[in-house]
C-alpha positions in Angstrom: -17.3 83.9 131.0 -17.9 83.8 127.0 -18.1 80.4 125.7 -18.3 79.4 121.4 -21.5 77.3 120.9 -18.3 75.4 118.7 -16.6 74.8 122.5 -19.6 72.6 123.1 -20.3 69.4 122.5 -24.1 68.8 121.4 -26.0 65.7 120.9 -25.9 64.4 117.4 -29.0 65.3 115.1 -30.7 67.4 117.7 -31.0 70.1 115.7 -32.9 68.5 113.1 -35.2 67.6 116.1 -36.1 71.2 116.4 -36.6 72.0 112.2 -33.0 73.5 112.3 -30.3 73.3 109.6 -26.8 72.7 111.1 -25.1 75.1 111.9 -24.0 77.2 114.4 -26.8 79.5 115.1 -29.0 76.1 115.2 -26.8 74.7 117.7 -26.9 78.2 120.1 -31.2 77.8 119.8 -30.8 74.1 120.7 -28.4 75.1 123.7 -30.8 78.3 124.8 -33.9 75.4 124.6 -32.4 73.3 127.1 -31.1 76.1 129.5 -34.6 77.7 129.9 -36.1 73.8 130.0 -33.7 73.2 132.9 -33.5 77.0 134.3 -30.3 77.0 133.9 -28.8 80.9 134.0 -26.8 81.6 131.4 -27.6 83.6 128.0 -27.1 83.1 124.6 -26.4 85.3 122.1 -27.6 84.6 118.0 -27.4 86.6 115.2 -31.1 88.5 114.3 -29.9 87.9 110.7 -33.2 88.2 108.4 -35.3 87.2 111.6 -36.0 84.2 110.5 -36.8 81.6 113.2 -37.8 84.7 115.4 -41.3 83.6 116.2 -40.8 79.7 116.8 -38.1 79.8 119.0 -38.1 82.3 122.1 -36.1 80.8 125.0 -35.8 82.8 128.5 -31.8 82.0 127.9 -31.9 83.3 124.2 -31.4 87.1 123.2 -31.1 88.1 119.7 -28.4 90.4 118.3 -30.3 94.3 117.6 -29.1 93.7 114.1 -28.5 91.3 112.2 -25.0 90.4 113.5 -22.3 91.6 115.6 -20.4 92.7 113.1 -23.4 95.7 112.2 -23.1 97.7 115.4 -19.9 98.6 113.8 -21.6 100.4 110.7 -21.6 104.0 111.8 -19.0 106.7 111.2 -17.5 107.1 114.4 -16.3 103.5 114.4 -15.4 102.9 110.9 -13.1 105.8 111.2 -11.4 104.3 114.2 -11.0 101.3 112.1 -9.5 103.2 109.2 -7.4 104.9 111.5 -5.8 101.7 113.7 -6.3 99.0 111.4 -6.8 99.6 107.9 -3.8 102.1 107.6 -6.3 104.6 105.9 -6.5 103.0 102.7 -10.4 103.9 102.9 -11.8 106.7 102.2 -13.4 108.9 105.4 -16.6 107.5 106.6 -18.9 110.4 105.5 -17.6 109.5 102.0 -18.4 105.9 102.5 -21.1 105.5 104.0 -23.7 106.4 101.2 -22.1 104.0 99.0 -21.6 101.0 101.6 -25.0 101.6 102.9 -26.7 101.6 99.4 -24.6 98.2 98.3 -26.2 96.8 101.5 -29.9 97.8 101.5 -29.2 96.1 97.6 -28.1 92.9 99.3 -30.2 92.8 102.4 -33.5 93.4 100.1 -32.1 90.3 98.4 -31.4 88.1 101.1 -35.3 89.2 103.3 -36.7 87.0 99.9 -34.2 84.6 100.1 -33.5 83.2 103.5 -30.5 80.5 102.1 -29.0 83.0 99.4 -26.0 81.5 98.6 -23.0 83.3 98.9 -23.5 86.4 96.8 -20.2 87.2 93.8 -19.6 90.7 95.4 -16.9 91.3 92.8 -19.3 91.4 89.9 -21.6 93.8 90.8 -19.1 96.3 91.0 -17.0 97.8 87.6 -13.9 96.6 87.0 -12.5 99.5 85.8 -13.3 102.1 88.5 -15.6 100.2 91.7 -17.6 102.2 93.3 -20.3 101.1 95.6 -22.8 103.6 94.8 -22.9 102.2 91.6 -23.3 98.7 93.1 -25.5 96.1 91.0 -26.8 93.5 92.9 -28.2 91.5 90.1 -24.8 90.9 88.7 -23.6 89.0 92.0 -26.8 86.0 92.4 -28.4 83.6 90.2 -29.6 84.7 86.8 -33.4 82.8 87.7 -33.9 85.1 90.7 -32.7 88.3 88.5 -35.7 89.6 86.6 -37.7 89.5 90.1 -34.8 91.8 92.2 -36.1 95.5 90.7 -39.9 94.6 92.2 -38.3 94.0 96.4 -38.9 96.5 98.3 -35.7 98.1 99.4 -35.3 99.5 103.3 -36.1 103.1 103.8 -33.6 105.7 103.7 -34.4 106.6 106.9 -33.9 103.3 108.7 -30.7 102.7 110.5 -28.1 101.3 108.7 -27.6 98.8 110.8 -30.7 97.5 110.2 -30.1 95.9 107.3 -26.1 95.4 107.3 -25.9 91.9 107.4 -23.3 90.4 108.9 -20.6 89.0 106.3 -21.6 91.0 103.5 -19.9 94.9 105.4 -16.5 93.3 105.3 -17.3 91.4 101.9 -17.8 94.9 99.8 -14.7 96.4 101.5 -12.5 94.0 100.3 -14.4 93.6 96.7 -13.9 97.4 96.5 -10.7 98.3 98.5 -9.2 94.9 98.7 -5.8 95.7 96.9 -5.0 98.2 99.2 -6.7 96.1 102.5 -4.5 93.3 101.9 -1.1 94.9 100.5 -1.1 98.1 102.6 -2.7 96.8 106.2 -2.1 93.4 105.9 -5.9 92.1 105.6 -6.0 89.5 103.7 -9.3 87.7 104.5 -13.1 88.4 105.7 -12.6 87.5 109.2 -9.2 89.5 109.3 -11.5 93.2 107.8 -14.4 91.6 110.3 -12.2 91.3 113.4 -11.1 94.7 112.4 -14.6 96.3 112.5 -15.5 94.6 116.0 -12.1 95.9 117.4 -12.9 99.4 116.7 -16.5 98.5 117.7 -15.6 97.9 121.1 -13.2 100.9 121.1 -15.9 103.1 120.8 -18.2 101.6 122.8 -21.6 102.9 121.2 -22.9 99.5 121.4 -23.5 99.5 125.1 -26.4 101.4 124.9 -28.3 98.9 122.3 -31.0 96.9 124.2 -29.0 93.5 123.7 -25.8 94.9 126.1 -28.4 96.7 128.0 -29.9 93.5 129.0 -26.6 91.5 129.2 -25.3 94.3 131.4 -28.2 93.7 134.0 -28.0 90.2 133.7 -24.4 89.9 134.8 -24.9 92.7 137.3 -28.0 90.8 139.4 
């Protein structure tokens, strides 16, 4: 069985009690603390995110995402065709056409968000030109605060050998889709919001089924088979 950490009800303030924000990753640590303090056998599954909090908090009932959220298995070419194929009524180009773009825009953001854990919400719109968006051409300066600007050129972006997945964080895949494609997402198949394109991604995602052999499934898959 596959319960939301939001299904739960969690003592008030415990959180803070660990050096947590609220929030529900903080609330899936808190509930992976007490399972392994209690030896309780369940697992619980957080996003890797930026991998922050990795080192303080290692639980026997906590496994981290391989990447830094569900939502990046689905960032290879296989499955974003399937997606473009069932769900987005092929109003995106082919996923070898995509991909460089998509993958740039998010090594951009990621390299961003590594030096600033609590980024706010980046303004995906503006860093792409209004005329003609293209997400090769994506500025990342254009969609955060103007203080942080002058220091973006000097981060140091992931390789372009790394796997994309790597550094596609979570909301920002389905973000840049509908920032670039989002007339057609919404008008033509019907996607009008983040979670809708998201949703999309991990259908196709499980479709394909690539993600079994990641080490997170791996060990889930032995864990429910013991």
């Amino acid at each position: 069985m596959v319960t939301s950490v939001e299904a739960l009800e969690l003592p008030a303030g415990a959180v803070y009690e660990m050096g947590l924000n609220e929030g529900n990753r903080s609330d899936v640590m808190y509930v992976a603390m007490r399972a392994s303090q209690l030896a309780i056998d369940v697992r619980c599954v957080i996003d890797y995110d930026c991998g922050q909090y990795l080192d303080e908090h290692e639980y026997a009932a906590l496994r981290w995402t391989d990447f830094p959220a569900i939502e990046s298995y689905a960032l290879e070419e296989e499955t974003l065709n399937r997606a473009n194929l069932v769900n987005f009524r092929e109003v995106l180009p082919s996923a070898a056409e995509l991909m460089p773009g998509l993958t740039f825009a998010l090594s951009e953001l990621y390299a961003v968000r590594l030096k600033h854990l609590n980024l706010p919400e980046p303004r995906y719109s503006a860093g792409l030109s209004r005329q003609k968006p293209s997400l090769s051409e994506f500025d990342v300066e254009a969609t955060v605060d103007v203080g942080i600007r002058p220091l973006i050129a000097e981060y140091p972006r992931p390789g372009k050998q790394d796997d994309p997945r790597s550094y596609a964080y979570g909301h920002d895949i389905a973000a840049l889709l509908l920032a670039t494609y989002g007339n057609k997402l919404k008008n033509t198949a019907g996607l009008l919001h983040r979670d809708a394109v998201e949703g999309a991604l991990v259908s196709a995602m499980l479709a394909i089924g690539t993600y079994k052999t990641e080490h997170l499934f791996e060990g889930l898959t032995a864990w429910v088979a013991a």
